[in-house]
N, C-alpha and C positions, 0 to 999 in steps of 0.2 A: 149073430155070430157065425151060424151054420153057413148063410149066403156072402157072409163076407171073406171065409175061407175056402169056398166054390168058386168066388170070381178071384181069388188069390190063384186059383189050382190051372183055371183056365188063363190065366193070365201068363203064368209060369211055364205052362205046354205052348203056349205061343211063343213064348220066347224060345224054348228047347225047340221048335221046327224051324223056327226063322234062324236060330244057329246051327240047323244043323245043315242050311244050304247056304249058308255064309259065312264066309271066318270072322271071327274074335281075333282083336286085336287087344292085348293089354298094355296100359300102361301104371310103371309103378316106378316112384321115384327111388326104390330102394336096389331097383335095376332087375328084380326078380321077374318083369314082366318081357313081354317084347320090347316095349321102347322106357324110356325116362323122361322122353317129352309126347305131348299132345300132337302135335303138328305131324311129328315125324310117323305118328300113327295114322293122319290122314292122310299123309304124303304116299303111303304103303297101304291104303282103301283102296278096295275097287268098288264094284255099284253093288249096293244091300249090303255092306259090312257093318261090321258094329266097333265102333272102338270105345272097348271098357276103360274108365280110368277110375281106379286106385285113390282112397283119400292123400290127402297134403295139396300144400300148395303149391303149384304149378307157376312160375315167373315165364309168361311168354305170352304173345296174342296171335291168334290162330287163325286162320282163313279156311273154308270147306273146299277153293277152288273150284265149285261147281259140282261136286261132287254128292249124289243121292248115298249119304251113308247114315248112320246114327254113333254121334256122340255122347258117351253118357256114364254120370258117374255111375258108383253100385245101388245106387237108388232105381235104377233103371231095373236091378232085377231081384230087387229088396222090398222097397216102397219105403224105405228106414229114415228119415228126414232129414236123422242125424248128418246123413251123405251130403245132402244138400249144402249145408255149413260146413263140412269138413273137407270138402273137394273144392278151392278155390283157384280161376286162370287171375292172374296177379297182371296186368297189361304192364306195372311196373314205367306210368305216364307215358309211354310210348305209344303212344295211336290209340286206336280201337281194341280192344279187349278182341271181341271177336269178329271177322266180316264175311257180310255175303254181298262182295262187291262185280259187282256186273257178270254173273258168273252162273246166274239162270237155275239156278237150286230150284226146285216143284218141294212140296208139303213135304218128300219121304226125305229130304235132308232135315234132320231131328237133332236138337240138342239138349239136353235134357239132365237136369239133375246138380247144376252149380251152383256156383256164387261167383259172381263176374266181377271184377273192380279194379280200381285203380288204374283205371284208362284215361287219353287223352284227347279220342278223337282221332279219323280221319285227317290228318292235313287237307287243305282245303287250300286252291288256285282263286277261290273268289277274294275280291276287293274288299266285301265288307265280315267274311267269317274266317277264323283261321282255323279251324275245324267242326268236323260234324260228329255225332254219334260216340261219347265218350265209352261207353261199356256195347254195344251192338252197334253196327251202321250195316243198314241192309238196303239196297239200291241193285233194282231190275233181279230181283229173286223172291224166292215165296217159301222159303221154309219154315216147319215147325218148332217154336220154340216153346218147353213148357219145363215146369217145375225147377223155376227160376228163380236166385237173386240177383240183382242187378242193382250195387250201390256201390257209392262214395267214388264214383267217377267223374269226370270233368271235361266239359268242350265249347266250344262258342256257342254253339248251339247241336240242343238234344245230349244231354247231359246224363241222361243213361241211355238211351238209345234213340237214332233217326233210324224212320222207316222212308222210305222211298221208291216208286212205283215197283209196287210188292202184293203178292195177294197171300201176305202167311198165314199164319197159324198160330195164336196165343192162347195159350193155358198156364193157368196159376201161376204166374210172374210176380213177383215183390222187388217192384222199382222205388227204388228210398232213397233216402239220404244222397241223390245224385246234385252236380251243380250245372247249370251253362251261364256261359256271360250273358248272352245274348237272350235266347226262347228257348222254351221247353225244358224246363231241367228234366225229367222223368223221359216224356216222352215229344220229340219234334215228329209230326207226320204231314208228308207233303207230298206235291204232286199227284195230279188230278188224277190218274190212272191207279193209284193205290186202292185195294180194297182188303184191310185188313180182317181177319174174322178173332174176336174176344167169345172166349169160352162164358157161357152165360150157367153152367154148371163148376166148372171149376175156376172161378172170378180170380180176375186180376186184382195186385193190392198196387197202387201208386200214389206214396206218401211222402211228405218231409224233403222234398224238391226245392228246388228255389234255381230264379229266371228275372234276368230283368224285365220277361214278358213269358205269362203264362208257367207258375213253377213248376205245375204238374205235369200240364198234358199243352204242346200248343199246336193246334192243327190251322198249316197254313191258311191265306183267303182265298186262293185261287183254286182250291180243294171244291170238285160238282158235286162229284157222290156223296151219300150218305152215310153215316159213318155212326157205326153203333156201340157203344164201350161198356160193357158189364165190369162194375168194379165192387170189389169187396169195402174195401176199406180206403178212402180217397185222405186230402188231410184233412180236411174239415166236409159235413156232410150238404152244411146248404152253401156249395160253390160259387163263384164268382169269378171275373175274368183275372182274378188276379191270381187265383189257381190252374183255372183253364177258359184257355182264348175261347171267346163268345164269337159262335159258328152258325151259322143258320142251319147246315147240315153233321150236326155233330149233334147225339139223341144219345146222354148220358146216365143209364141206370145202378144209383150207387147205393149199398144200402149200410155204410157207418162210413164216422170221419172219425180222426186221429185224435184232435183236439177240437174241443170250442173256444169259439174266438170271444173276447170280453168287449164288452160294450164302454169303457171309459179312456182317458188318456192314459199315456205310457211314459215313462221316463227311463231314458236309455244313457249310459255312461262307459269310456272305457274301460272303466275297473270293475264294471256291474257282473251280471252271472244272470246267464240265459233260464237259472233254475229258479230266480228269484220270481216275485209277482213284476217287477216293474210297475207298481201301482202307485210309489213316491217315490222321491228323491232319493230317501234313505234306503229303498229297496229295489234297484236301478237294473232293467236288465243292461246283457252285454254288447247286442249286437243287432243294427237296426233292421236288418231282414227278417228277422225274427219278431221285430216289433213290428214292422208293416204286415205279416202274414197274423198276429195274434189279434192286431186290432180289429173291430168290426168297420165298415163301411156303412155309415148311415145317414143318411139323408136329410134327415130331421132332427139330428144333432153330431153336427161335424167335429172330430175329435180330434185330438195333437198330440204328434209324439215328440218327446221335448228331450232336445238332447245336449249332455254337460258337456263342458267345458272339454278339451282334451281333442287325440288325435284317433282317427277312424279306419282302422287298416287291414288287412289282411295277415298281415305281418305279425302286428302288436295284438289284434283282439280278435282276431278271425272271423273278420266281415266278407260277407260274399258279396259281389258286387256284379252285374250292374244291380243295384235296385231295384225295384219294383214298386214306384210308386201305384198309388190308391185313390181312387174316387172319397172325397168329404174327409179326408183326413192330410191334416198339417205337418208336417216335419220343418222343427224350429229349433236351430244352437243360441246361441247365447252373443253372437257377435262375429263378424267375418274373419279377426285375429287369433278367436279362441276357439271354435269348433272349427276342425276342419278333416272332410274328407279325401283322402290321400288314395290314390290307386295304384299308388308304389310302380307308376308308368308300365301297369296293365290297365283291367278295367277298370275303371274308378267313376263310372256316372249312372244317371238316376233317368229312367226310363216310365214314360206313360204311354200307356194306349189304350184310348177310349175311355180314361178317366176324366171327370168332372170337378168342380171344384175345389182343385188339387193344391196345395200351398206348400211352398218351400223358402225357408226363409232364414237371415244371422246367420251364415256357413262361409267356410269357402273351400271349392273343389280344385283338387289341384292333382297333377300327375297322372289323369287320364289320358291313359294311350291302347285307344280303341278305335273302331272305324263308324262311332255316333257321338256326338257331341257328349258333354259333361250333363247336360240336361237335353232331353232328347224329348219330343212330346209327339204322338199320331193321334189326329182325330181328339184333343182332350183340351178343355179349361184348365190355366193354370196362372196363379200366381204366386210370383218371384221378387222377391225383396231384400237387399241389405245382405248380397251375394258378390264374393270373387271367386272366379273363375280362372286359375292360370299354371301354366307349367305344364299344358297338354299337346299332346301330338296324337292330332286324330288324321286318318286318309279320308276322312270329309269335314264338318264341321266341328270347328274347335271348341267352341262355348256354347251356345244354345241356339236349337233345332226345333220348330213348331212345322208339322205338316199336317194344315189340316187344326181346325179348332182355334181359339182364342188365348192369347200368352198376356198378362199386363204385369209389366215387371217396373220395379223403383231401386232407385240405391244399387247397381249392378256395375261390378268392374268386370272385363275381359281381358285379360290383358298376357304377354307373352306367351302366348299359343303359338303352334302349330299346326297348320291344317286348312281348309277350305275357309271359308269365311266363318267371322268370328260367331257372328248373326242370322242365321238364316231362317226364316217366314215366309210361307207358299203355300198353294190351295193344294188340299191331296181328293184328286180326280174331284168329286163332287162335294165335296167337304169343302166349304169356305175359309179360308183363314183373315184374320185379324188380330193388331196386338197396337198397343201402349204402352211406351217406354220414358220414363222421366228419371232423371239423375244417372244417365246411362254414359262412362266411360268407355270405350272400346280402342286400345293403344298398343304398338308392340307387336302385333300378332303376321307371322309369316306364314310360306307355305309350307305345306309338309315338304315337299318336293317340287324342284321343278318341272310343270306337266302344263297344259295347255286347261288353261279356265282354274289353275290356282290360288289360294290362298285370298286376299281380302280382308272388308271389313264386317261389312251389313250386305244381304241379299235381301231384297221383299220381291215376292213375285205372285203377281196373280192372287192378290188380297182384292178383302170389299175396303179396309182402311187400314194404314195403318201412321203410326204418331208419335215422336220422336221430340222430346222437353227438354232443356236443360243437357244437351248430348254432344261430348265430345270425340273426336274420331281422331285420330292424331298417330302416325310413325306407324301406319299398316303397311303390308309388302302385300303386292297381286303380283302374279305371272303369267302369262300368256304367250305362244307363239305363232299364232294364226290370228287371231280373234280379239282384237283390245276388249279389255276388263277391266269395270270398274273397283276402287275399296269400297265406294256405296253404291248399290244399285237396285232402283225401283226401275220394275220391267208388269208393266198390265195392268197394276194398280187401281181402282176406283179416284180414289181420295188418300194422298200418302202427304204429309206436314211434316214440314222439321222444323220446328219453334224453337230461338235461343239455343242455337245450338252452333258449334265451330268443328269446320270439317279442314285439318290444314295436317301440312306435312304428311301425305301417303303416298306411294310410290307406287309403279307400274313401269316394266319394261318397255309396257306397251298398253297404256291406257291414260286412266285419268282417276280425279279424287272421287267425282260422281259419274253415273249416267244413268241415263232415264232413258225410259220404252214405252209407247204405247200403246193401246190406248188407258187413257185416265188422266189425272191431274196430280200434279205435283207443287205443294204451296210454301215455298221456302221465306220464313218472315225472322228478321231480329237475327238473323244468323251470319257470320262468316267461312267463307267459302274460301283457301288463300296458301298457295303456295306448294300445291299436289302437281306431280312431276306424271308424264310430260305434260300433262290437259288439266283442265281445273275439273272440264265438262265434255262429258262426249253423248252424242242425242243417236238414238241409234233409231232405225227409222220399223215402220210396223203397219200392219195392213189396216189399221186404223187410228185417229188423230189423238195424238194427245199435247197437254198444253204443261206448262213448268210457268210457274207465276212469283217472279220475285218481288215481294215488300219490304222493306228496311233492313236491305239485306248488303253487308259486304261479299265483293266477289272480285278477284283477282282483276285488274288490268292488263298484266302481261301474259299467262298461259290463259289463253280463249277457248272456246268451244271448239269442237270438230265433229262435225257430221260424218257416219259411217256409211260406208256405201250398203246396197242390199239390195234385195227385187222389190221389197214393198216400198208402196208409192206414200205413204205420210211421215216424212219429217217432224219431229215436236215442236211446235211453237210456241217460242219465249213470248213471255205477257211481264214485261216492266211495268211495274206497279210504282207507288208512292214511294219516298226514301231511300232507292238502293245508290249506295256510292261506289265507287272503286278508288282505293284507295288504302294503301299499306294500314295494316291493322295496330300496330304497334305495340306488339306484345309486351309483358314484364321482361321475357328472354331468359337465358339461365341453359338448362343440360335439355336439348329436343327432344329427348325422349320420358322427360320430367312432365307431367301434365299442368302443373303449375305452371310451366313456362306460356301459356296462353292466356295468362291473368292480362287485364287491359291495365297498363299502363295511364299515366296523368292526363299525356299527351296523344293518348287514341283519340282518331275520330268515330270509333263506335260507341263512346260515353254518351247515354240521353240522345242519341241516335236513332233509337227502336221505334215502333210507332207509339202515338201517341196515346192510343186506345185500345189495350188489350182486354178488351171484353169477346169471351168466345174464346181465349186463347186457353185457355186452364191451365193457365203459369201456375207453378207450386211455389208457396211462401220464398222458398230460398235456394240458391243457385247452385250448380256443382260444390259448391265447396261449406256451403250451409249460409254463406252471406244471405241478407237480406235483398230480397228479390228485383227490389225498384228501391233504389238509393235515395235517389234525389228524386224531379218531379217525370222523371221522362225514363222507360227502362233504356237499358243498353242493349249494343246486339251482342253477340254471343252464350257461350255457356256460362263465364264469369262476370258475375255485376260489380264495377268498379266499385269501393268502398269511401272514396275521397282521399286516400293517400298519399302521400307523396313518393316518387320515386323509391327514395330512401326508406322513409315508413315502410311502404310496400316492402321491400327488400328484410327488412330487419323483420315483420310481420309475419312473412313465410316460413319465418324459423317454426312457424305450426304448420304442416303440411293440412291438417284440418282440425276440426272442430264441430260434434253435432250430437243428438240426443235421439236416442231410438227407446222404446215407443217416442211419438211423441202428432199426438194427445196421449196424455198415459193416465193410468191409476191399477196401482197404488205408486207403480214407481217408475222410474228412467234410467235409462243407464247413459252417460257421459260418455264421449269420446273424444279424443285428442291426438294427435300424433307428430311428436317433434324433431325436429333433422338432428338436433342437437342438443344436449344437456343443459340445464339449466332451473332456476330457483322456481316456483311455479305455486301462484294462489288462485284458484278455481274455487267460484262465489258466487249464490244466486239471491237474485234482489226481487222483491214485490215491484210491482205495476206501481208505488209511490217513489219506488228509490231504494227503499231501505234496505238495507242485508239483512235475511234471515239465514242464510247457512254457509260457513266455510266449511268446504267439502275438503279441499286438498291447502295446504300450506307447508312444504319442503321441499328440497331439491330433487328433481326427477331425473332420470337417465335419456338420454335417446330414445326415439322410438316409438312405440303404439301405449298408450295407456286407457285404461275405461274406470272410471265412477260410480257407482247407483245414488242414486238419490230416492232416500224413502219417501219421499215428502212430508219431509220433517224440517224444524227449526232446530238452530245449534242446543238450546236447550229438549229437545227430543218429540217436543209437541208437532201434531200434525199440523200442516198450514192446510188453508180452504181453497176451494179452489177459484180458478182464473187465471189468468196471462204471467209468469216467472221470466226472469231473464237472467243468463248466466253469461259471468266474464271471466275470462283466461287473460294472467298477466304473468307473463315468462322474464325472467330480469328485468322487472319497472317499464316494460313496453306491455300494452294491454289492446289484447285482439280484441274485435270488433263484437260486441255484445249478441247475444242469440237469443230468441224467444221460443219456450216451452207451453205449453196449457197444460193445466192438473182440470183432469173432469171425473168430478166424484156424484 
């Protein structure tokens, strides 16, 4: 007690000499001081002053101007903590709470003693962040900042504070509760020239953050130095990149976490409560950032977080977004109609980096308007299933982003976006990329802007493969004004296949529906190529050979290829294979921007068309629309396998826009889906592999629109059936769609 009131006494004569060669400057909001605001008290500093402030809350954000002064509440000459909480600068969303922008502050600019918040960031002239540093942003200065809080701030990135080439001073900070869209909620630090010093005696607290990369701490990659962070209290103690970006020079000594994370699944609901366990259904937290941050990652048993029915927003349930996806852990709604993530056209998408065996699946993401796709992936394994994607405006990619790492997605709509291409896959620097895509829609999608290399369908660039099933590409816009652009475009590729697939009606100012680069090979089989303005194809030439090899392939007669000029000397060389025709495809027809309108007609010549032997080709049982995959003895080319219909039939038939069953292989159960243009009476019924009916599921009149099913696997009297091969038929006013096959595997 005796030594703790000795360095009290010595503390307090330091401060009475250091004022008594500098002025005091007070601020109090009751006006009894010199000023009533903060600022106007640094504005009237000169070098070594001090400006004391007065508790209350302060509504303004402050800049030191370059100025060696100290800021600080009465904590500064109390040590009374209470100061700390009762002296708050209120940034009131307007920028940065406080800045040391380009303005060369050394150590003796000190601030000292608040509570920062409610900032927005820096505005920011970059393409891909609209701001930096929600509660600090400190860029080419080095000042001391200690005996800090720093929360519930907000910015693209660095969501309570960006450091940037700074050599300051950290003591006792408690950066929490902050958000950024983007990296780092707590803390963004970047640039190679930063060397910031963490007090290893009075430890920094940096907790309860969230990032769709890195919630806590993210310390750029181009960062040489070493970089050492004494932390008290982190959010959890055995970290992960999902709290803080994984650095090779980044040496973190932390000694507690906020929370432990639980080792099983989560169920997450809009109506749920973040204070719940979220451990069933009936005890649902609220909000999936908080499920992703509570789950464990583990390797050896990969875990899901399973999310009800309903809408996922900022608005309605106070989701932060982007997310933060997780290595070994699943996020899964209930159906693309029924959960869906809405970003109320701010951020609204799901970010990984350097995760692994990542799954996202039954959702759909819509009103993202951000500058990263709706699902964005660096460096990470992921797959994606039984997703739509639409209503986003991103100033680069609109739907989904793999750089780097492997994507295999199924069941995927893209559709009305805005933004660079819908698609985009490419190697990041040394990192390979690869993906596989079946039952993949991509329709609708423009650019953000008119700019040069806009908008599109599919980019793959500089993969070891990539593979493309069942894929329809149809009413994309590109733009360009120097440079034709394709809406598909493989450029370096190894090995890139587009199986059964229809690439028609897309548009370019100034391009084509495809083009290809080499080097590598391009192997287009069973597909339709047919009616993409002004080119069908443009072969852009590369300093090494690559070959495009069509088999049983429709491709336009009238818009031909065009070779682009360049200085590299290898052109692509087409390899006509076996079966390709030219010749009008003959669609069903109907509204061009309806994806149905590419159903084949009676009178296609791509009916039993395709080759004859798809072995090696890994067809999936059933076509864009869930038909059975090979009809008759021969498959068809495109995305849709004719059914046998007639004109008519056909016509009357489409009054189901679909028809399919997800799981499926399933156990215990499946769920049915259907979706109709139009109203009408409706008996949905599944029969044993003999014929017989065992369940009427649905029998009265339905409305328009999306409907779903479960099927327990049960019998109309409630016994379970065994399992094996089921078939289910939809019959809407006395006309009955084309039968569909399930397996039950028990």
């Amino acid at each position: 007690m005796k030594a703790k009131c000795v360095i009290l006494a010595i503390f307090q004569i330091f401060i009475f000499y250091t004022l008594l060669f500098s002025s005091v400057l007070n601020i109090n909001l009751d006006g009894s001081g010199d000023y009533t605001e903060i600022q106007a008290g640094i504005d009237a500093a000169c070098y070594g002053d001090t400006v004391l402030v007065f508790p209350g809350t302060y509504t303004e954000n402050i800049s030191f101007e370059g100025k060696l002064i100290t800021v600080g509440s009465l904590y500064l000459i109390t040590e009374d903590r209470s100061y700390i909480h009762n002296t708050i600068i209120d940034g009131n969303h307007n920028g940065s709470v406080v800045l040391f922008d380009e303005t060369g502050e050394t150590n003796d600019a000190v601030l000292c003693g608040f509570t920062v918040t409610n900032g927005s960031g820096k505005p920011s002239n970059s393409s891909f962040y609209n701001s930096f540093g929600g509660g600090i942003y400190i860029e080419d200065a080095s000042p001391t900042l200690k005996n800090l809080i720093i929360e519930g701030n907000e910015a693209s990135s660095g969501g309570g504070m960006v450091i940037q080439s700074s050599y300051a001073d950290f003591e006792d900070l408690t950066i929490r509760d902050n958000h950024a869209h983007i990296s780092g909620g707590g803390i963004l630090h970047t640039q190679i020239t930063s060397d910031v010093t963490f007090s290893s005696e009075n430890r920094c607290n940096i907790y309860g953050n969230y990032a769709g990369d890195g919630n806590d701490i993210f310390l750029s990659e181009e960062y040489e130095d070493l970089v050492e962070i004494f932390i008290d209290t982190l959010s959890i103690l055995n970290y992960d990149n999902h709290f803080v970006t994984d650095h090779p020079n980044l040496i973190l000594d932390v000694q507690y976490g906020l929370f432990e994370q639980v080792n099983c699944n989560l169920y997450v609901s809009p109506t749920g409560s973040d204070d719940n366990t979220g451990f069933t259904e009936e005890d649902p937290l609220q909000t999936i950032h908080w499920a992703l941050a509570k789950i464990v990652s583990d390797s050896l048993e990969p875990k899901t977080i399973y999310l009800a029915p309903g809408i996922y927003s900022h608005s309605t349930n106070d989701q932060y977004f982007a997310l933060n996806g997780k290595s070994f852990v699943k996020i899964i709604g209930t159906g693309k109609e029924e959960t869906i993530i809405d970003g109320e056209n701010t951020f609204g998408c799901i970010f990984y980096r350097d995760d692994h065996n990542s799954d996202i699946s039954d959702l759909s993401i819509i009103n993202n308007y951000s500058f990263f796709s709706s699902i964005t992936a660096l460096r990470s394994g992921l797959n994606v299933s039984n997703i739509k994607i639409s209503g986003s405006s991103n100033r680069q990619n609109g739907g989904i982003s793999l750089s780097g790492g492997t994507i295999i997605g199924d069941n995927i709509e893209i559709l009305n976006n805005l933004g660079r291409e819908a698609l985009r896959v490419g190697k990041h620097f040394e990192t390979d990329a690869s993906c596989i895509f079946t039952n993949l829609t991509i329709a609708n999608n423009e650019p953000y802007y008119e700019e040069d290399g806009a908008g599109g369908a599919i980019s793959i660039h500089n993969c070891i493969e990539a593979i493309f099933i069942n894929t329809l590409v149809t009413n994309n816009t590109s733009y360009s004004d120097s440079w034709p652009i394709s809406n598909f475009s493989i450029k370096g590729t190894e090995n890139a296949y587009l199986i059964n697939s229809t690439v028609c009606n897309n548009h370019s100012n100034y391009g084509s529906g495809m083009g290809f680069q080499g080097p590598g090979n391009l192997y287009i089989i069973n597909s339709i190529i047919y009616d993409n303005s002004p080119y069908e194809f443009i072969l852009h030439r590369s300093e090494a050979q690559g070959y495009i090899h069509f088999d049983y392939t429709n491709i336009d007669e009238q818009n031909d290829f065009i070779v682009v000029a360049g200085p590299d000397p290898c052109v692509p060389e087409i390899i006509w294979g076996e079966g390709y025709i030219r010749q009008e495809p003959q669609f069903v027809g109907g509204e061009e921007a309806d994806p149905l309108y590419f159903q084949l007609s009676e009178d296609s010549p791509c009916i039993n068309s395709g080759t004859p032997d798809t072995t090696g080709l890994n067809l999936p049982e059933y076509d864009l629309l869930g038909n059975t995959r090979i009809f008759q003895d021969q498959i068809d080319m495109g995305a849709y396998e004719w059914q046998g219909t007639s004109n008519n039939e056909n016509t009357i038939s489409t009054n189901i826009l679909s028809l399919t069953n997800y799981p499926n292989p399933f156990n215990p159960s499946t769920t049915l889906k259907f979706d109709m243009r139009k109203a009408g009476y409706v008996n949905l019924e599944i029969y044993n592999i003999k014929g017989q009916k065992v369940r009427t599921l649905i029998n009265q009149q339905q409305e328009a629109g999306y409907h779903t099913k479960v099927w327990q696997g049960n019998d109309d009297a409630g016994n379970p059936v065994g399992s094996g091969i089921y078939f289910y038929r939809l019959i809407v006013d006395g006309t009955a769609y084309p039968m569909r096959k399930c397996l039950l595997i028990k």
